[in-house]
Legacy VTK file of the C-alpha trace (Angstrom):
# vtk DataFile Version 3.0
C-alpha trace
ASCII
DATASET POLYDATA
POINTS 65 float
-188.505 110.776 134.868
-189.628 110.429 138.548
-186.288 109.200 140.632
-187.540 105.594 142.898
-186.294 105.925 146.646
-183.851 102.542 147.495
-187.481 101.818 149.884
-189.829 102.212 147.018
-187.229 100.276 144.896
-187.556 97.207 147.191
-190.812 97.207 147.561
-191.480 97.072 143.649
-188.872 94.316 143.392
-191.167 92.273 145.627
-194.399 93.366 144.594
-193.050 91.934 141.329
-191.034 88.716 142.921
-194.579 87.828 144.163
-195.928 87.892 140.836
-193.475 85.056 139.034
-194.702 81.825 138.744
-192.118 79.425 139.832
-191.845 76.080 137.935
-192.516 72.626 140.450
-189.962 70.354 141.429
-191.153 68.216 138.408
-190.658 70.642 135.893
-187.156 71.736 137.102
-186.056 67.878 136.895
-187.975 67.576 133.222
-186.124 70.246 131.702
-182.928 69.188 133.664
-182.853 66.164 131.939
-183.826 67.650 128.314
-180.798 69.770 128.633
-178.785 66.702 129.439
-180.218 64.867 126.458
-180.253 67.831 123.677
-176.099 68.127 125.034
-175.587 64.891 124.299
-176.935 64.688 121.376
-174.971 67.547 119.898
-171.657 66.707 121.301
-172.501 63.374 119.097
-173.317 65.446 116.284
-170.270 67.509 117.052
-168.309 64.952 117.604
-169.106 63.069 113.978
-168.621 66.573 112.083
-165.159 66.746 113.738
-164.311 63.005 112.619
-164.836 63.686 109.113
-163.581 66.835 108.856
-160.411 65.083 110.605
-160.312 62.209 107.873
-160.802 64.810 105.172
-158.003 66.804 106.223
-155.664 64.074 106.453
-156.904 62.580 103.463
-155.853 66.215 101.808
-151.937 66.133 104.032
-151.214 62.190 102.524
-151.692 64.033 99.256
-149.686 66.733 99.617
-146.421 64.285 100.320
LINES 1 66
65 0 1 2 3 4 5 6 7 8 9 10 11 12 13 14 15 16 17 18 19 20 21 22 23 24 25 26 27 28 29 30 31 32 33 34 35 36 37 38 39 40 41 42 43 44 45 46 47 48 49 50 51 52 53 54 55 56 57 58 59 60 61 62 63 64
């Protein structure tokens, strides 16, 4: 395998940099705010799995008394 000089090294990096399509100011705030909702909506879901799990294991300790 041929060894890359540092030089040649940079100047692949932005020969490549060049080539990456960068997503518009639009895009970046669209997927923003579908991370924000998909969170939310699976700390809810996270949330209600806890709950019961919670009541079921209490449920379970009264019981055991």
């Amino acid at each position: 395998m041929a060894k890359t000089t540092p030089i040649e090294f940079i100047r692949q990096v932005q020969a490549e940099t060049k080539k990456v399509v960068w997503p518009t100011g639009r895009e970046t705030i669209m997927t923003g705010v579908m991370v924000v909702i998909m969170t939310t909506i699976l700390a809810l879901f996270f949330l209600g799995v806890d709950t019961f799990f919670n009541a079921v294991v209490q449920a379970l300790l009264k019981l055991a008394k």
